[in-house]
Every structure is written in C-alpha cells, then in structure tokens.
N, C-alpha and C positions, 0 to 999 in steps of 0.2 A: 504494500500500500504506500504511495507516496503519499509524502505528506513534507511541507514548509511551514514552520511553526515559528513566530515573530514573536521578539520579547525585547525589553527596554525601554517600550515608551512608559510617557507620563506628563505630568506636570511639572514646566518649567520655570523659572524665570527668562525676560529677556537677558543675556549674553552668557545663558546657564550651557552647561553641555548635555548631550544623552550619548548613550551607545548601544544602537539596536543589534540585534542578534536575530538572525535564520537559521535555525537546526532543518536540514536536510535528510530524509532516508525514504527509502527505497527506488531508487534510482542513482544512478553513478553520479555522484555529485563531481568529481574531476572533470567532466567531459561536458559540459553546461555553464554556458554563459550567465554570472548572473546579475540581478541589475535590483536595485530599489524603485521604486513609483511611490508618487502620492497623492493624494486627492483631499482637497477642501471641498467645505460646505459650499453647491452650487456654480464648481468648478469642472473642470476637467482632468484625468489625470495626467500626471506628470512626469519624464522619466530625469529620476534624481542622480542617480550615476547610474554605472556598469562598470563588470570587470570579467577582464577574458579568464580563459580554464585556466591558467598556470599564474596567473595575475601580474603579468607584466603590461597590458594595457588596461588601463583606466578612461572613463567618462565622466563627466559631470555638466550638467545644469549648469548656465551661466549664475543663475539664482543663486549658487549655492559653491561656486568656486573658490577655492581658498578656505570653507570655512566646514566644509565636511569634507570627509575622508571613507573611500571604500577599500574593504580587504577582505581576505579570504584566507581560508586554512583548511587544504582537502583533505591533514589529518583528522578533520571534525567534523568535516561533511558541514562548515559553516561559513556564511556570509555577514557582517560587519558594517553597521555604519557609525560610523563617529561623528559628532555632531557638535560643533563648536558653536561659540557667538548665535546663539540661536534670538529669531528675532518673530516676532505675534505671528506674520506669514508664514512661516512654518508652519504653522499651527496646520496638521492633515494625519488622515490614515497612512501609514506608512506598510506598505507590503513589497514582499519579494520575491522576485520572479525568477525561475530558470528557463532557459530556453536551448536547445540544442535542438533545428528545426527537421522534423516538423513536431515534436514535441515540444511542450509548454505545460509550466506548471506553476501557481499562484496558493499565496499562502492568506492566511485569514484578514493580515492585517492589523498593526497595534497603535493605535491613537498616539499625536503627540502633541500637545498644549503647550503654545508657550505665549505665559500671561501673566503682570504681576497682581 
C-alpha cells in the first residue's frame, strides 16, 4: 500500500521556522521525483520546490527562494522541507508528491499557519 504521510506543520509566528517531513513506503522511494505543493484558502495550488532521485537538482518557487530548503534521505524513504523567515502567505496545506511518470502519488496534506 502506498502511502505519503506529512508531518511538521503548525502554528507559527511571522519569521518563525517549521520543518515538514514525508515518510514514504510502499513504492521505491529512490527512483521518484519528489516535490512539495501548497494551496490556500481560495487559491490554486502551488509547486513549492522539487528535488530529483539522488538530490543533486533542486527547485523552488520564486515565492519562496532563499528562504526554504528541500532535501531528501532514501535511507528513510523521506522528503524535507525546511522553512525559514516564514511570512502570513504561507499560510496553506502543505502536501507531497512523488512522481516517476506515469505514476503519481499524493499525500494527505499538513496545515501551516503562520500568524501572530
């Protein structure tokens, strides 16, 4: 059974940090691109970064350059977002996606608030 399971958000303050976390299993997580999305209220989603299989290329959001960080560990089967200088606009679902096409796979999603 695959399954993408998201953990680390919350409530932040503005210039607070978070760092989300994807546990990955049942599918080869090595061989799967994987990327963070997010969506606000009344918005569209967004793709926040990516990082290729062995993670030597990275992406990112102009929105979000400089101030978050993607990583990965296929010891873990896990994907990483670090999240600096967080400012109210972040404020979205944060989920994460693997892709190795034509397979695609999406996780539930963990809220992130950032408000004082």
């Amino acid at each position: 059974q695959v399954q993408l399971v998201e953990s680390g958000g919350g409530l932040v303050q503005p210039g607070g940090s978070l760092r989300l976390s994807c546990a990955a299993s049942g599918f080869t997580f090595s061989t799967y691109v994987m990327r963070w999305y997010r969506q606000a209220p009344g918005k569209e989603r967004e793709l926040v970064a990516a990082i290729s299989r062995a993670g030597s290329t990275l992406h990112y959001a102009d929105s979000v350059k400089g101030r978050f960080t993607i990583s990965r560990d296929n010891t873990k089967n896990t994907v990483y977002l670090q999240m600096n200088s967080l400012k109210p606009e972040d404020t979205a679902v944060y989920s994460c996606n693997a892709i190795d096409a034509p397979s695609e796979y999406w996780g539930q999603g963990t809220q992130v608030t950032v408000s004082s």
